[in-house]
N, C-alpha and C positions, 0 to 999 in steps of 0.2 A: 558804587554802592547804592547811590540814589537810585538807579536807574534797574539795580534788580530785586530794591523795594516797591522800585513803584510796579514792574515785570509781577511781583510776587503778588499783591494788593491787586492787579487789574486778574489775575489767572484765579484769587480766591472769589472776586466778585463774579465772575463766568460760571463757578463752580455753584456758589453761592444761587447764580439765577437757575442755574439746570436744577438745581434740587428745589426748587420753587417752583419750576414747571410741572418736576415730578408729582410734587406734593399736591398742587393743583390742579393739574390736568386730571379726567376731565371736569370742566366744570360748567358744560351746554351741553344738551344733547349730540350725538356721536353719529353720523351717518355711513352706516355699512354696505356699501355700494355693491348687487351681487349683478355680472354684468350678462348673466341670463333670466330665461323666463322664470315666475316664481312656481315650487311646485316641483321642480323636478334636480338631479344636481348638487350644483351649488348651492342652491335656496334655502332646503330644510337645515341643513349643516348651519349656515350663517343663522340662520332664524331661532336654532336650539341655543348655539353660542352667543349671541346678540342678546337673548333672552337673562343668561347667565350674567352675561358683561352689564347689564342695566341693572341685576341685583345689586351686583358689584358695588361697580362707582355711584348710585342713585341717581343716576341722570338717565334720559330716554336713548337708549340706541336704537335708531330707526333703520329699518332694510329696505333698502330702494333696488326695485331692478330695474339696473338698465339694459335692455337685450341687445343683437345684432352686433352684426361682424366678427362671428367667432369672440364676441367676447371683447371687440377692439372700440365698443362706443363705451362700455363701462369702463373698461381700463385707461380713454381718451378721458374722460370726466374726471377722475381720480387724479389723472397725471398732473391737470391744468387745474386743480384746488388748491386751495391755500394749502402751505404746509403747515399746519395746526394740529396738528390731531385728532381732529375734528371729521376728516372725511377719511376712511378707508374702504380699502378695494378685500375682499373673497373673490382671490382670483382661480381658474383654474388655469390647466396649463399653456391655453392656447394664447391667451390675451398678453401674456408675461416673456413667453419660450418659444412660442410655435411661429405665431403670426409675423413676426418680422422676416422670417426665412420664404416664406409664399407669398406675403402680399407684396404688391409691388411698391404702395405709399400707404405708411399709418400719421397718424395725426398724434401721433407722440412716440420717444423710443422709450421701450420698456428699460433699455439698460441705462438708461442716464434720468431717466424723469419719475422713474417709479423706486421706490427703494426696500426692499424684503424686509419683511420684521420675522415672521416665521409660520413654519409649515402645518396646517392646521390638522389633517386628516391623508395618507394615501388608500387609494384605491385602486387594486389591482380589478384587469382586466378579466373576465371569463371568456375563452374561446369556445363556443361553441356550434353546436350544428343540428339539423332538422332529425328528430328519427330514425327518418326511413335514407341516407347513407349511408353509403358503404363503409363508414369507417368513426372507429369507439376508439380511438386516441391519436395524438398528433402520427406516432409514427407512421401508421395507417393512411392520416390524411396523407404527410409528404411523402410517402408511396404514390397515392393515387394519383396527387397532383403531376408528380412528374411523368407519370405514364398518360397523363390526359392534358397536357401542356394548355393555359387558359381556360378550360371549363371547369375547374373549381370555380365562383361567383364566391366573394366576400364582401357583405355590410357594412357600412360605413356611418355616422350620422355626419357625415358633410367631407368634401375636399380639404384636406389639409389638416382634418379633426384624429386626435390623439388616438382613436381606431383604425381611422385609415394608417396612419402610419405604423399601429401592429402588424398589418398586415402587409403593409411596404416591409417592414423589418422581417418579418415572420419572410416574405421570397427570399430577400438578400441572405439570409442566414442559412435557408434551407435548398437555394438554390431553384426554385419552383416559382412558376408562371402562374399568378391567380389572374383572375378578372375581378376589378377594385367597382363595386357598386355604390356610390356613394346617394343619400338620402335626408332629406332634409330632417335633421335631426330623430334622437335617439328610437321618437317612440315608432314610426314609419321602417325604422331600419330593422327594430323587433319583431314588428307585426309582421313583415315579409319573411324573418325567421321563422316564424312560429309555424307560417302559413306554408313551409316550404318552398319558396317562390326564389331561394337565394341558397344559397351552401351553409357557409360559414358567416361568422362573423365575433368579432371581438365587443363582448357589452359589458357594461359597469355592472358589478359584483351584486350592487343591490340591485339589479333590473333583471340580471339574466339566475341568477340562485332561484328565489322562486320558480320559475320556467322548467328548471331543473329538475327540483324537488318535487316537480308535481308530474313530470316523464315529459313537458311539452318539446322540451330540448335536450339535446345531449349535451352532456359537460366534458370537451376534452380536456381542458389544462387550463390554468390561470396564467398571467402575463408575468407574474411578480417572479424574483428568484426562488424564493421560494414556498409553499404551500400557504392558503389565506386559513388562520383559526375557525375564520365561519366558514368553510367548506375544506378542512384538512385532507377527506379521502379523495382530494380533484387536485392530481399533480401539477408542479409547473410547467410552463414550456420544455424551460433548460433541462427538466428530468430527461429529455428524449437524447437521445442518441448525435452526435451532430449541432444541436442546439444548445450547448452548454451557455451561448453568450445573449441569448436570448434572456431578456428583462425589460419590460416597458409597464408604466402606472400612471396611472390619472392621480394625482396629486392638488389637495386645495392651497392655498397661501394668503398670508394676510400681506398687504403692498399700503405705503403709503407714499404721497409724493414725495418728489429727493426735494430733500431742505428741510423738513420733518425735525423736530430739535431730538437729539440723542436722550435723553433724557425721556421723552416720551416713548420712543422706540425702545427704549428699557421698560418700563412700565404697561408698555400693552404688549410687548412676549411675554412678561412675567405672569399678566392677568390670564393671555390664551391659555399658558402651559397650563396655570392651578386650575382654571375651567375645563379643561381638560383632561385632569386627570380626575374629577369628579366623578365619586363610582356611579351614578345617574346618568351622569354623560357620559362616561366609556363605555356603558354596557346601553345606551340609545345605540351608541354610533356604531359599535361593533356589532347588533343585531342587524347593521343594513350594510355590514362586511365593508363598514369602513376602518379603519387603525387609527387611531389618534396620536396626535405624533408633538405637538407644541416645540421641536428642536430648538436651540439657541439658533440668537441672530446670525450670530460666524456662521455656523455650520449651512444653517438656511440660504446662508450670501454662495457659499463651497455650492451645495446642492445644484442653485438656481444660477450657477457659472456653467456647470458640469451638463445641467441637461442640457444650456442652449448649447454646446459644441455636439451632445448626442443628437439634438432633432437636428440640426445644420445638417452633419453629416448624412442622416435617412432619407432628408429633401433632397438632398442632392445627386442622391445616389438613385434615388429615384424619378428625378426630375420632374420635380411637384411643382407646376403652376398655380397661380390663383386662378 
């Protein structure tokens, strides 16, 4: 009896401290770690949201980017912070899902040192292509491609970057030989779009829509299952023929290190989701064809299990080195 008063007395004081931290946290400025360059991406997203969360709690959330290595020097910084809640990561997909599958050594593992609080915004992919080819929808392209075996050219912004692997996935599914042109990030791999100099290529929603909309580019299909609200008349991949299984998206997430007290991890999904559904903020984010999305933690932890067996599988099928 002693023993599951004292049991009962030590599990209310635990309870007792978590809602203490709740209550208090935060109570120092908030460091939102975005682990690319500022300006493009991640940036504006963490920098609208950051904005919000400082109304919020009345303390400074400061955005700090850390760039380089796909994203694996912000994500390494984040991993090895105190677990406080003090430092979080706006991860995108590569730094969290991708990068362990290509690189050969990170300097932290994302599934043990980093812990998902929840998914901030998805962004599906736009497939498109120069004007003047021969071909106004996928079916079209994966015609041509398989009658021209490697001379489709597809844009990439880097080795191992969530566009390359559209278009890894986009042969496996459809059966067709591209030629994978990979470029040092987003804006070099557009410019070679625009300029004709490359075929295809898979670009973030708010990069390649304008392009679109002005005739620079063609729009054949989005990446997402199904159709994006900010470009509805631009079917998905999987509308084609063959491609039903066909879905791939740039996705952000909020990550803070593992050891994080639970209690915090409750209280900063709760803050992303209600900043998130602010009709100020869902109608920023959704004019740059992003979704806002704030999902609970479970589901975010489900999500971010689920993608890393889908990119395992694309690397390997593809045999993606670093």
């Amino acid at each position: 009896m002693k023993f599951s008063k004292s049991l009962l007395a030590a599990m209310l004081l635990v309870a007792g401290m978590a809602n203490s931290v709740a209550q208090t946290w935060p109570d120092k400025p908030v460091k939102l770690i975005v682990p690319y360059p500022a300006g493009g991406g991640v940036d504006p997203v963490a920098r609208l949201l950051g904005q919000k969360l400082a109304d919020r709690w009345k303390v400074p959330v400061l955005v700090e980017n850390k760039p380089g290595a796909s994203g694996s020097i912000g994500g390494a910084f984040v991993a090895q912070s105190a677990p406080d809640g003090n430092t979080v990561l706006m991860s995108a997909t590569a730094e969290v899902v991708i990068n362990q599958f290509i690189m050969q050594k990170m300097a932290y593992n994302p599934d043990t040192d980093l812990r998902p609080v929840t998914q901030t915004v998805r962004l599906p992919f736009m497939l498109v292509t120069h004007p003047s080819r021969p071909y106004s929808n996928v079916a079209e392209l994966v015609a041509f491609a398989r009658n021209n075996p490697g001379k489709v050219s597809y844009a990439s912004s880097g080795n191992g970057t969530p566009q390359h692997l559209a278009g890894a996935l986009l042969e496996q599914i459809a059966g067709v030989k591209l030629n994978h042109v990979p470029y040092k990030g987003v804006a070099p791999a557009v410019s070679d779009l625009l300029a004709g100099h490359v075929d295809i290529g898979f670009a973030g929603l708010p990069t390649a829509l304008p392009h679109a909309k002005a005739g620079k580019l063609k729009a054949l299909a989005v990446s997402s299952a199904t159709a994006s609200p900010a470009a509805p008349q631009v079917p998905p991949v999987a509308a084609t023929a063959g491609l039903g299984k066909f879905e791939l998206i740039q996705w952000f997430g909020v990550f803070v290190p593992h050891g994080t007290p639970d209690a915090v991890v409750v209280r900063l999904q709760k803050d992303m989701s209600d900043v998130l559904k602010m009709p100020d903020v869902k109608e920023a984010l959704e004019k740059q064809g992003a979704q806002p999305s704030g999902m609970a933690t479970a589901e975010f932890e489900a999500l971010v299990k689920s993608e890393r067996q889908k990119f395992a599988a694309i690397v390997k099928a593809a045999n993606i080195k670093e």
